[in-house]
VEXVO-121475 format. One line per field, with one value per residue: residue number from 1; residue in one letter; x, y, z of N, C-alpha, C in turn. Coordinates in Angstrom, 2 decimals. Last residue first. Layout:
VEXVO-121475
k	(NUM | ...)
r	(A | ...)
n_px	(X | ...)
n_py	(Y | ...)
n_pz	(Z | ...)
ca_px	(X | ...)
ca_py	(Y | ...)
ca_pz	(Z | ...)
c_px	(X | ...)
c_py	(Y | ...)
c_pz	(Z | ...)
***
This chain:
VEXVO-121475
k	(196 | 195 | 194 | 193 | 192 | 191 | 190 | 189 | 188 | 187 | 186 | 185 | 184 | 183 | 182 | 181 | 180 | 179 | 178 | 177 | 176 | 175 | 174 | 173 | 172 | 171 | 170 | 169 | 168 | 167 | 166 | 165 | 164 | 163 | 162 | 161 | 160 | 159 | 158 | 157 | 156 | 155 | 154 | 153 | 152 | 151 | 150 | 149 | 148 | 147 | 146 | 145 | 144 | 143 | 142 | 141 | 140 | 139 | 138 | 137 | 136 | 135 | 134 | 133 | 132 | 131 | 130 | 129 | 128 | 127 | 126 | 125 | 124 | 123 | 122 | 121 | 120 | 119 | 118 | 117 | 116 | 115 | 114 | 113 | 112 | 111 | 110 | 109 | 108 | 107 | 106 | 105 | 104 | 103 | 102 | 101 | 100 | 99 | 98 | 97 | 96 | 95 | 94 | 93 | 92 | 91 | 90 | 89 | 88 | 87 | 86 | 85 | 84 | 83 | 82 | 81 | 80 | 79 | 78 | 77 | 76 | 75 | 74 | 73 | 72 | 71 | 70 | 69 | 68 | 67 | 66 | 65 | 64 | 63 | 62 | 61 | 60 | 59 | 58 | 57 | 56 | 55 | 54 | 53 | 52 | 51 | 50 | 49 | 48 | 47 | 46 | 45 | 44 | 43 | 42 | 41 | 40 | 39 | 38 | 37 | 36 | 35 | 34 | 33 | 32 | 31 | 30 | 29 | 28 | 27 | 26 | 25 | 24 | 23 | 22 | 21 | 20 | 19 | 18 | 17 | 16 | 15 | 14 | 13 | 12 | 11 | 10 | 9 | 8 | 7 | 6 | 5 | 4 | 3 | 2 | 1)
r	(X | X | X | X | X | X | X | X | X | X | X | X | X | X | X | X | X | X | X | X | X | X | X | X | X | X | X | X | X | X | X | X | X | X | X | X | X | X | X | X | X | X | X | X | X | X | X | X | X | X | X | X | X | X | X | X | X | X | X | X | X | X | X | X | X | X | X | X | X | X | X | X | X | X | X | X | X | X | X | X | X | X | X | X | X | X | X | X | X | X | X | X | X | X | X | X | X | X | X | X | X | X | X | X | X | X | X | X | X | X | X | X | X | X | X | X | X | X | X | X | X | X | X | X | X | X | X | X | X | X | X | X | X | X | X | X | X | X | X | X | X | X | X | X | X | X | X | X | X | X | X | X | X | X | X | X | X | X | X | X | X | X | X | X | X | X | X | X | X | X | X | X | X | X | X | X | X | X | X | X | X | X | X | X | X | X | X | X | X | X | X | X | X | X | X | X)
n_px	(113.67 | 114.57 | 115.91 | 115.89 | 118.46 | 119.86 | 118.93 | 117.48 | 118.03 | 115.63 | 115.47 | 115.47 | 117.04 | 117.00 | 118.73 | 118.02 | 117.17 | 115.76 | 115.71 | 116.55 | 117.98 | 119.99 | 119.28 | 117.86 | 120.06 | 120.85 | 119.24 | 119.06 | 121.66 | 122.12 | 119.96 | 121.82 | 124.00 | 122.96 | 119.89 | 117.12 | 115.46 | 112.43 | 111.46 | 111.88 | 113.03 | 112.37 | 113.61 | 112.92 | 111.58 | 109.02 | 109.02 | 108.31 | 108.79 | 108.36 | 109.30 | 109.84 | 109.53 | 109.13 | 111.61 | 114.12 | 116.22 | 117.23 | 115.65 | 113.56 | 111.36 | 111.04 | 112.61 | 111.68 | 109.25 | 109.73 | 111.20 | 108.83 | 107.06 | 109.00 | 108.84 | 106.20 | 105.48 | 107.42 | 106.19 | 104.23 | 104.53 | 106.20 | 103.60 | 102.06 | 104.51 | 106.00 | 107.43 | 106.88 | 105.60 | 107.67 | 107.77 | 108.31 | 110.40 | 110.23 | 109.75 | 108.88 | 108.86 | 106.82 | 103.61 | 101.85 | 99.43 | 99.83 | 100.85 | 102.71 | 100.76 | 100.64 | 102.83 | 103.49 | 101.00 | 102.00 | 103.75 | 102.58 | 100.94 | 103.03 | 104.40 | 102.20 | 101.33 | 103.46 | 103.89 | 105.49 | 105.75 | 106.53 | 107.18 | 107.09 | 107.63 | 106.22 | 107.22 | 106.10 | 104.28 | 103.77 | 102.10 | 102.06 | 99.68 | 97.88 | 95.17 | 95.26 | 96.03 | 93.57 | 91.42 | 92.38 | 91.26 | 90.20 | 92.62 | 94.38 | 93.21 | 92.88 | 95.82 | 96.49 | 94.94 | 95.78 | 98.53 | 98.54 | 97.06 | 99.38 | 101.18 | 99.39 | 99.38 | 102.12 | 103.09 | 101.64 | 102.40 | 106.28 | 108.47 | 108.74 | 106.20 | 104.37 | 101.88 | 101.02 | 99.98 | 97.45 | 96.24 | 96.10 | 94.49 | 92.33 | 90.97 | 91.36 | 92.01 | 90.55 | 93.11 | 94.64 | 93.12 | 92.93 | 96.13 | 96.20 | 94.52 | 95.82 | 98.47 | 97.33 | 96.87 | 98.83 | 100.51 | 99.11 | 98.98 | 102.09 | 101.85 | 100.18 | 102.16 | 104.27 | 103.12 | 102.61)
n_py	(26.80 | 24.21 | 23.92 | 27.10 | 28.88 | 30.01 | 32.20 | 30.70 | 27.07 | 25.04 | 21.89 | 19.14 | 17.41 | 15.15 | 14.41 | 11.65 | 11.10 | 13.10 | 12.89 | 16.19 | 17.90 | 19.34 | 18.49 | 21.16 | 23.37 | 22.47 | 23.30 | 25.97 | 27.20 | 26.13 | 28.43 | 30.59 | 30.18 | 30.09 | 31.88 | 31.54 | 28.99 | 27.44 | 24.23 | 21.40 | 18.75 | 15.54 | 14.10 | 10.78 | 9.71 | 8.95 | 12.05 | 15.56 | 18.29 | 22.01 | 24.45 | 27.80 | 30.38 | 31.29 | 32.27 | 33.28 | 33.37 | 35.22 | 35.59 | 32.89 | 31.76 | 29.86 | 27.99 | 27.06 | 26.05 | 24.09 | 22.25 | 21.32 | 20.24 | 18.11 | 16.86 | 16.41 | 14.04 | 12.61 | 11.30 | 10.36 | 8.51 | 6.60 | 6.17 | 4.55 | 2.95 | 0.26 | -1.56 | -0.40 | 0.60 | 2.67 | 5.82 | 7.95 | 10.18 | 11.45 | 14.14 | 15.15 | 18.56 | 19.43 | 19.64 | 20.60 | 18.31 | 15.14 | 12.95 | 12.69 | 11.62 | 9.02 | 7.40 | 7.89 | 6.64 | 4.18 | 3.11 | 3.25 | 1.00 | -1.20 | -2.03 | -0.89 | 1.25 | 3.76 | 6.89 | 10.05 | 11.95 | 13.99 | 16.62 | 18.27 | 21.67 | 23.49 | 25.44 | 22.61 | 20.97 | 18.52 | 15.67 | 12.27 | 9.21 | 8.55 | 9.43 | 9.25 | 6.21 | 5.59 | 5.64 | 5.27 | 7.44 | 9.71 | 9.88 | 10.89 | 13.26 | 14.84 | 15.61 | 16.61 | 19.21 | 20.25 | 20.73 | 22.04 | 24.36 | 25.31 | 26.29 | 28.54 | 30.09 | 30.58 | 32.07 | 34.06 | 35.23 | 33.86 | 32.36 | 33.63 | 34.59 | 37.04 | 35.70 | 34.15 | 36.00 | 36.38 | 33.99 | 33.72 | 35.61 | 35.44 | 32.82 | 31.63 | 30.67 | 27.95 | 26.38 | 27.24 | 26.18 | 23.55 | 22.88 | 23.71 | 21.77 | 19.27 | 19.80 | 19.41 | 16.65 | 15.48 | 16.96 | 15.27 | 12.79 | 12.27 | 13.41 | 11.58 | 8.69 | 10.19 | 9.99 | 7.19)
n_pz	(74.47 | 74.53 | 77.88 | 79.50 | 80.77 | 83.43 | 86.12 | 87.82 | 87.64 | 88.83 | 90.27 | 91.02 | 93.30 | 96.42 | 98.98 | 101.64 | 104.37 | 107.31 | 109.35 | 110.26 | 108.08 | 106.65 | 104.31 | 103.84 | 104.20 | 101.59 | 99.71 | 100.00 | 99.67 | 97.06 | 95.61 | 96.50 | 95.05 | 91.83 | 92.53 | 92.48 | 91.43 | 91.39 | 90.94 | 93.41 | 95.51 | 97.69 | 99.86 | 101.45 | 102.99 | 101.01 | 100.26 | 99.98 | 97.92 | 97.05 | 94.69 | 94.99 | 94.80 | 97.42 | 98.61 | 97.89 | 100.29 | 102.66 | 104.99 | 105.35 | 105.88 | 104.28 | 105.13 | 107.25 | 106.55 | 104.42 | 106.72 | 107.88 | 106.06 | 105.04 | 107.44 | 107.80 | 105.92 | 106.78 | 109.32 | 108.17 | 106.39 | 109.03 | 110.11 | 108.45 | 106.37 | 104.40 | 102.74 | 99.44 | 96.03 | 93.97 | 93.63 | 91.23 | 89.59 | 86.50 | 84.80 | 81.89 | 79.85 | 78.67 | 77.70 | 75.75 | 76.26 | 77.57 | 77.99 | 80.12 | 81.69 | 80.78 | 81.53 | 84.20 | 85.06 | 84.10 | 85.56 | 88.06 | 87.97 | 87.10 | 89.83 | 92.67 | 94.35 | 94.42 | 96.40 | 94.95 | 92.42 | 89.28 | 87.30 | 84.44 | 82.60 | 82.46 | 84.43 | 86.80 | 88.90 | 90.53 | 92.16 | 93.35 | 93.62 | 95.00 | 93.53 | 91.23 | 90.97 | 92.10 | 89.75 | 86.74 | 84.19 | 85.35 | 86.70 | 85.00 | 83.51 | 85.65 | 86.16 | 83.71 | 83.46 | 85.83 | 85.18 | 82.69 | 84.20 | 85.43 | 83.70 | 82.74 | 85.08 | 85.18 | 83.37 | 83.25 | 85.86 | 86.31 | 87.40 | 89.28 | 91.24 | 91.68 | 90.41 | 91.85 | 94.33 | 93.39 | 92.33 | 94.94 | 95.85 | 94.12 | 94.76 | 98.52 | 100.50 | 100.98 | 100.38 | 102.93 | 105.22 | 103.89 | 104.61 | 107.64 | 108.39 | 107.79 | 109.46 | 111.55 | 111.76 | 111.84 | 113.92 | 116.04 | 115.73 | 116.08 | 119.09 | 120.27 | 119.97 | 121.17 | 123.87 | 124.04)
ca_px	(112.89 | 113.60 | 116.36 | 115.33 | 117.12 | 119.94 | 119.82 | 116.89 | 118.94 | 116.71 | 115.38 | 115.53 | 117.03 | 117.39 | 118.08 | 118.53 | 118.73 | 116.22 | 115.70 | 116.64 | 116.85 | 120.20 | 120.12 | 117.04 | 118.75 | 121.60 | 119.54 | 117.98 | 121.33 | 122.81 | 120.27 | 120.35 | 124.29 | 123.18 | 121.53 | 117.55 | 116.37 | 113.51 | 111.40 | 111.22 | 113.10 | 112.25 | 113.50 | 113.75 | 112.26 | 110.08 | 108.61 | 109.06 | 107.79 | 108.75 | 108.21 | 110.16 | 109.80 | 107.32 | 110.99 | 112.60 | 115.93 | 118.27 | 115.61 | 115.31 | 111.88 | 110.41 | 112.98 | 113.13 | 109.20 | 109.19 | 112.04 | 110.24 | 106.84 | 108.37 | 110.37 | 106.84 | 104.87 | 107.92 | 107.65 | 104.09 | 104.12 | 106.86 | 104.93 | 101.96 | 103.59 | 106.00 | 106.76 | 106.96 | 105.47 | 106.88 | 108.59 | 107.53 | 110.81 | 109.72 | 110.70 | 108.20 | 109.86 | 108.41 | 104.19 | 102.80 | 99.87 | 98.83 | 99.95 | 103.14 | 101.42 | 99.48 | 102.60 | 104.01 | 101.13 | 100.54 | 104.12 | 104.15 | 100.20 | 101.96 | 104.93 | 102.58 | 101.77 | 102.02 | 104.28 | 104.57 | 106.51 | 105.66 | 107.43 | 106.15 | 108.67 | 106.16 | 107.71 | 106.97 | 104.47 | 104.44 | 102.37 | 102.23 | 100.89 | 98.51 | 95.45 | 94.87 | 96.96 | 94.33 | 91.43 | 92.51 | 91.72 | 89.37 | 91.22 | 94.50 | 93.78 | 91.82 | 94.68 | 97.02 | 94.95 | 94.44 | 98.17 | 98.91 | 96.01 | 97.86 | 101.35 | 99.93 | 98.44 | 101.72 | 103.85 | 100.90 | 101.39 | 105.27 | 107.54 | 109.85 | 106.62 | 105.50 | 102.22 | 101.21 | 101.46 | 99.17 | 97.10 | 96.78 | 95.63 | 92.96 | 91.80 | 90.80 | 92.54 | 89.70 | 91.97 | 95.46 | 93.75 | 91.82 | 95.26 | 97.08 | 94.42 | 94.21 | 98.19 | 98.08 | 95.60 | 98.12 | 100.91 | 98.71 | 97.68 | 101.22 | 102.16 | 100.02 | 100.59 | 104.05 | 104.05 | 101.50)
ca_py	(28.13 | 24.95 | 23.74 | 25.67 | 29.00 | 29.16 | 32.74 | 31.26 | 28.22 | 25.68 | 23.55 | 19.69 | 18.99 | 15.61 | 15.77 | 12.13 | 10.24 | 13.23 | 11.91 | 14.82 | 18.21 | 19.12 | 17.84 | 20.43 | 23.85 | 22.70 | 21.86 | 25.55 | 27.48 | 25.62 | 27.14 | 30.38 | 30.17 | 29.32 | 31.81 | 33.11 | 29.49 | 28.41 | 25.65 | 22.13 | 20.27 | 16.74 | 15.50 | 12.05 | 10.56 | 7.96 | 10.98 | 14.30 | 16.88 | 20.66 | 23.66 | 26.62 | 29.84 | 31.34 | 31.18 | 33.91 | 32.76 | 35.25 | 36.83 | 33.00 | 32.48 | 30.95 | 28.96 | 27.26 | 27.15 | 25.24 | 23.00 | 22.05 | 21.45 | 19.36 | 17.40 | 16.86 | 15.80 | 13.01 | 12.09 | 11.62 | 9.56 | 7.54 | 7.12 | 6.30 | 3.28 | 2.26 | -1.92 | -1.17 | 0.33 | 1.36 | 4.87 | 7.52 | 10.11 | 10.40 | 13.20 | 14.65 | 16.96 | 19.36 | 18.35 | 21.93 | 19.38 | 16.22 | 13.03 | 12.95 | 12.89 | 9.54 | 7.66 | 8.52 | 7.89 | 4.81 | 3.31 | 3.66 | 1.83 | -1.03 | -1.04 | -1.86 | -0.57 | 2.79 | 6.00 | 8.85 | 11.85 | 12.89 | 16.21 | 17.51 | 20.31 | 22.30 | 25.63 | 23.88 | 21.41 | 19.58 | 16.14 | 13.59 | 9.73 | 7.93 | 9.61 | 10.70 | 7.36 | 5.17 | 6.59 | 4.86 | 6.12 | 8.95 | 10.15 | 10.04 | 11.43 | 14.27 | 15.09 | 15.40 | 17.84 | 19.69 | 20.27 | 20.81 | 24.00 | 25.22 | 25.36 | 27.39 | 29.81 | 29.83 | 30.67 | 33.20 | 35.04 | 35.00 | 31.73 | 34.12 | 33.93 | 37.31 | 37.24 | 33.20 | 34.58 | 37.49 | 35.06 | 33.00 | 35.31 | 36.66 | 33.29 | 32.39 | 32.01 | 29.30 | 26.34 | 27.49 | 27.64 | 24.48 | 22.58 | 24.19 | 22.82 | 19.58 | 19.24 | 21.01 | 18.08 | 15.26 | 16.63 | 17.15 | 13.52 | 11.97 | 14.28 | 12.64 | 9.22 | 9.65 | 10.98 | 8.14)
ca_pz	(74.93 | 73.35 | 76.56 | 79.96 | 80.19 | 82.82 | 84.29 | 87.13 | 88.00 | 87.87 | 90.57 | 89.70 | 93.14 | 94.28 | 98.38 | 100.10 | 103.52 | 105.65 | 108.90 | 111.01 | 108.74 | 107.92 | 104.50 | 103.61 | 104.84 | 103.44 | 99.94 | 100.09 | 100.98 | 97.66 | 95.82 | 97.12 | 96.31 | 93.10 | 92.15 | 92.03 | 92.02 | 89.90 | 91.03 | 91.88 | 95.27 | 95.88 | 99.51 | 100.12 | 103.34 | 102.19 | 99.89 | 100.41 | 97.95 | 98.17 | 95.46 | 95.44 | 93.68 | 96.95 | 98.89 | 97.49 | 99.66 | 101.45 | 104.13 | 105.57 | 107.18 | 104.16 | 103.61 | 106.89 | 107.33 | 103.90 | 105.23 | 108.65 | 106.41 | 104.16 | 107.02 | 109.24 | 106.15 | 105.18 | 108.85 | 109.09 | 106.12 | 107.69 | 111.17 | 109.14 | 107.54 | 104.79 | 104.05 | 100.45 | 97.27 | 94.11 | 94.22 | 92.05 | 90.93 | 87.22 | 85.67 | 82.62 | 80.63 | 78.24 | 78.77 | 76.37 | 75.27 | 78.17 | 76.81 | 78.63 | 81.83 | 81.01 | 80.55 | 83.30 | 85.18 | 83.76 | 84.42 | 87.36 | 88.05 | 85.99 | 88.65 | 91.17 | 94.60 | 94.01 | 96.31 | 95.47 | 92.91 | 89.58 | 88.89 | 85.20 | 83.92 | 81.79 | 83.15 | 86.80 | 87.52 | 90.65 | 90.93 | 93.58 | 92.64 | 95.28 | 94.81 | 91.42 | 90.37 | 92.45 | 90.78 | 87.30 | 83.73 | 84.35 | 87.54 | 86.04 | 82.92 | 85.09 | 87.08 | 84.14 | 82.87 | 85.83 | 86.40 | 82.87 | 83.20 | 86.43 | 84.58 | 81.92 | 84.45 | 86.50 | 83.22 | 82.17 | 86.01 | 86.08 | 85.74 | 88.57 | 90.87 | 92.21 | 89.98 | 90.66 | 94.59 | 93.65 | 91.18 | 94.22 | 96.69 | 94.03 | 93.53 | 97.38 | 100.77 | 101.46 | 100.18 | 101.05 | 104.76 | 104.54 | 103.45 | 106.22 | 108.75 | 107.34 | 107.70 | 111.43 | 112.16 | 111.00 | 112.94 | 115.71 | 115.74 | 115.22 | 117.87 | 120.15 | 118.85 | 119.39 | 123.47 | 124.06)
c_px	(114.10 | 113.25 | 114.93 | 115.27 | 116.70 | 118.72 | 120.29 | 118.03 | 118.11 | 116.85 | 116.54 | 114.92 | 116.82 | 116.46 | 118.09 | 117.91 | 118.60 | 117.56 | 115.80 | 115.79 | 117.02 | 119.22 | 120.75 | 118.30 | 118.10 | 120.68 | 120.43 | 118.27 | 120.39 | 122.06 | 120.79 | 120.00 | 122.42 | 123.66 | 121.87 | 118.83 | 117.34 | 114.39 | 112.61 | 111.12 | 112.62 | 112.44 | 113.55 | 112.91 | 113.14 | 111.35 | 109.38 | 108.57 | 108.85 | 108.13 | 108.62 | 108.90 | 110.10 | 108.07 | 109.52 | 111.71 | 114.31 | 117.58 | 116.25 | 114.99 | 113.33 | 110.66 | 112.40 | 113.74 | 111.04 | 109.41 | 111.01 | 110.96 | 107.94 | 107.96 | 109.77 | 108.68 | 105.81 | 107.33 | 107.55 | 105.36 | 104.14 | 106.27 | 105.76 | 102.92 | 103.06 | 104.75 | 106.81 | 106.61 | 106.06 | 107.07 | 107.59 | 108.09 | 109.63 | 110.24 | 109.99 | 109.32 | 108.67 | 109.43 | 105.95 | 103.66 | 100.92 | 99.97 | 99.57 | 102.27 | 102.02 | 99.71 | 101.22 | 103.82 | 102.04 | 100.70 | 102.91 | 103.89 | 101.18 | 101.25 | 104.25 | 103.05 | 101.55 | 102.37 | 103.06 | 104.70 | 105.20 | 106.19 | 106.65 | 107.15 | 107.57 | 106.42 | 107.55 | 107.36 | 105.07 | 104.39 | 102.77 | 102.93 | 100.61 | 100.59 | 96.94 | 95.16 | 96.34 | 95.56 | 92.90 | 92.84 | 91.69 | 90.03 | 90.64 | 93.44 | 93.32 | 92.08 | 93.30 | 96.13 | 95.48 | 94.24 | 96.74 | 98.85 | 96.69 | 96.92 | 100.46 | 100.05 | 98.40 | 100.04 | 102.90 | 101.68 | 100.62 | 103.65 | 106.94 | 109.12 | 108.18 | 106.78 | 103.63 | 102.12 | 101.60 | 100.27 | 98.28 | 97.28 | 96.40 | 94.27 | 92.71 | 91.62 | 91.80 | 90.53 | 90.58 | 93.78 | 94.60 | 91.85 | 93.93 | 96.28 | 94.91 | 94.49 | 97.12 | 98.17 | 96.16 | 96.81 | 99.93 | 99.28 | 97.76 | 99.64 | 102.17 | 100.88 | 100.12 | 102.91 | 103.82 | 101.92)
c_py	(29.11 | 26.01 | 23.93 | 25.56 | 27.42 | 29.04 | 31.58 | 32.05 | 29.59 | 27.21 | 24.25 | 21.01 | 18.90 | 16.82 | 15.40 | 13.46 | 10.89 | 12.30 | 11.82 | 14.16 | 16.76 | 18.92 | 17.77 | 18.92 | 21.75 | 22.15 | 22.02 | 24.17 | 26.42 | 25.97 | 25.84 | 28.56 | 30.13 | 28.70 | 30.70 | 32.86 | 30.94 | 29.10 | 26.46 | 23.54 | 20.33 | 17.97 | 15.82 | 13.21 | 10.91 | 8.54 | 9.98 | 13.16 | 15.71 | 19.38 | 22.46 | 25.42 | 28.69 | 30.47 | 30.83 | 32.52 | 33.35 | 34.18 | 36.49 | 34.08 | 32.96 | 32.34 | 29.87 | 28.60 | 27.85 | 26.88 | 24.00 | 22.73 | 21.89 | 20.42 | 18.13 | 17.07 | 16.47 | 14.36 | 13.27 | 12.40 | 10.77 | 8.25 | 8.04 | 6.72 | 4.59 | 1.99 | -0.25 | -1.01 | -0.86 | 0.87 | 3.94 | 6.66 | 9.12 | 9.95 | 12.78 | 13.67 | 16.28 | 18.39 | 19.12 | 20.84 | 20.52 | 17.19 | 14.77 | 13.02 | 12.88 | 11.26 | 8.73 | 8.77 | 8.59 | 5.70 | 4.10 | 4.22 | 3.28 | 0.60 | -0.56 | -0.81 | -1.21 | 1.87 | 4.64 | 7.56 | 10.29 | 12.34 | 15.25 | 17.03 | 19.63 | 21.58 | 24.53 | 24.28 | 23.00 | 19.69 | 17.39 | 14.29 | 11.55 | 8.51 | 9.28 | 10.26 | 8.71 | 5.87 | 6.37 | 5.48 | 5.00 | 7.54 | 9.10 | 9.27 | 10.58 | 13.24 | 14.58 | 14.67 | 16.66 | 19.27 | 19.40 | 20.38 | 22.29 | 23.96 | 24.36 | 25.96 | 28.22 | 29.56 | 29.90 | 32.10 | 34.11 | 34.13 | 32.99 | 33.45 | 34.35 | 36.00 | 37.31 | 34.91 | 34.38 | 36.91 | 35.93 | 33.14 | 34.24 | 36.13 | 34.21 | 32.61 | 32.32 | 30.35 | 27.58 | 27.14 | 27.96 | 25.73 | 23.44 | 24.09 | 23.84 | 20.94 | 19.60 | 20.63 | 19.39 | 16.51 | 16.37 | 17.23 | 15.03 | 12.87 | 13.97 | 13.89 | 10.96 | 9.59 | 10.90 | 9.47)
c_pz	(74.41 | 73.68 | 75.71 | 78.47 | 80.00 | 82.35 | 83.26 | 85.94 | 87.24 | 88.18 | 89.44 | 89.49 | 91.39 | 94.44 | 97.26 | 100.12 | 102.31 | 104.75 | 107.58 | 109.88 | 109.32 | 108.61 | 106.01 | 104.20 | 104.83 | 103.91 | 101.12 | 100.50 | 101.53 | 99.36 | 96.69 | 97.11 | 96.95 | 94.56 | 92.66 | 92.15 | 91.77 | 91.07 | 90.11 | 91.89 | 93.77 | 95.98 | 98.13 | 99.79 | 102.72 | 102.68 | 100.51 | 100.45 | 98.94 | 98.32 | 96.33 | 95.63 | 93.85 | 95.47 | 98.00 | 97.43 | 99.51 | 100.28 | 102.51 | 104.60 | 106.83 | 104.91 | 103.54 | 105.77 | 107.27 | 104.97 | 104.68 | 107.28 | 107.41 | 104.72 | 105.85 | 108.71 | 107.01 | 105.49 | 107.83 | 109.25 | 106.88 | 106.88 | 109.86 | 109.38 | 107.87 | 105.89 | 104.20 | 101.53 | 98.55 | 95.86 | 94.13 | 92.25 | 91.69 | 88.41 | 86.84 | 83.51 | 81.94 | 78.78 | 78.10 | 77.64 | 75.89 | 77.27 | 76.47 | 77.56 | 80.69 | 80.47 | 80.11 | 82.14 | 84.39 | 83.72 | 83.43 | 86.54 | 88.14 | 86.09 | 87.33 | 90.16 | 93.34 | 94.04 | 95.75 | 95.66 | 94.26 | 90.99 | 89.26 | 86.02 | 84.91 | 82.22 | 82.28 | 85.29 | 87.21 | 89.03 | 91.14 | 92.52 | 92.83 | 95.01 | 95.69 | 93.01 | 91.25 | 92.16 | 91.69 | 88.75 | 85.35 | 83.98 | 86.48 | 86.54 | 83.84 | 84.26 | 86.37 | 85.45 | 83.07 | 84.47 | 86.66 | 83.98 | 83.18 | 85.44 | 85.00 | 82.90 | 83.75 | 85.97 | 84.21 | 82.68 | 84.97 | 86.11 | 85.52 | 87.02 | 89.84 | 91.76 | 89.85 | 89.89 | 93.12 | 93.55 | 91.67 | 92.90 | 95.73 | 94.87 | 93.40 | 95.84 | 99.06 | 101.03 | 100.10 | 100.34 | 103.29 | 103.96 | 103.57 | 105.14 | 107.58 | 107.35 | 107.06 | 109.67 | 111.47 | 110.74 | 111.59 | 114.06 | 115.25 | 114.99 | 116.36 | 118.94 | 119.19 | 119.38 | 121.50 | 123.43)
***
């Protein structure tokens, strides 16, 4: 009884969140897209390959727009999810590489097995322990981070102000209970990202 109840809240405090990033409006998201280290055109840019790749998806096969998780950082597409066939894989990737200003597109989706609520509820329930982590820690500029867990691997994306911040972030994420992996394609903000 203990588990489905915190299954429940767990799932509630998810909506809830979502809601509230929802309602906080444009202006709250330009400030945030402001303070970024991409800045306000990099988080524009970003935004635009975000909702083109969502509309591929969508128009070719609803199943991608729902199934397959997307991060977009300095171009750097982040695909991350889980689809039941390697066909509906291989779509997305290929999809996302269509879309104009695409620079890397890394492919982290997992093809589907035996998974369950419990392990979605996890994965939410170690993203949002690591966001509150980082956000709460004076030594990491937490707003340059993005977080995707997925059968209980930890994506990291973003731009890291050193890499001792870095390093703080994947701790932070390795000491969390059920976490078996960190990949990290967070760049070092004084390392420039290759054609730029």
């Amino acid at each position: 009884m203990k588990l489905l109840f915190t299954l429940l809240f767990l799932l509630t405090l998810s909506s809830l969140l979502s809601a509230c990033t929802t309602t906080a409006g444009a202006s709250a998201t330009a400030g945030a897209a402001a303070v970024q280290e991409r800045g306000l055109g990099g988080a524009i840019d970003d935004s635009a390959i975000y909702t083109k790749i969502w509309k591929l998806w969508l128009d070719t096969d609803p199943h991608l727009f729902l199934e397959v998780g997307l991060d977009v950082h300095e171009g750097r597409v982040l695909l991350t999810g889980i689809v039941d066939s390697p066909q509906n894989r291989l779509d997305a990737v290929r999809l996302a590489w269509q879309v104009e200003n695409v620079r890397q597109v890394i492919d982290e989706i997992q093809i589907m097995d035996e998974g369950s609520v419990l392990d979605y509820t996890r994965d939410i329930w170690i993203t949002a322990q690591l966001r509150a982590k980082i956000t709460f820690d004076s030594e990491i500029l937490a707003i340059n981070y993005s977080i995707e867990t997925v059968n209980k691997v930890v994506y990291l994306m973003g731009i890291a102000q050193g890499e001792a911040e870095l390093n703080r972030v994947i701790r932070y994420a390795r000491n969390l209970a059920y976490v078996r992996k960190v990949t990290s394609y967070v760049r070092i903000k004084s390392k420039r990202l290759p054609g730029t």
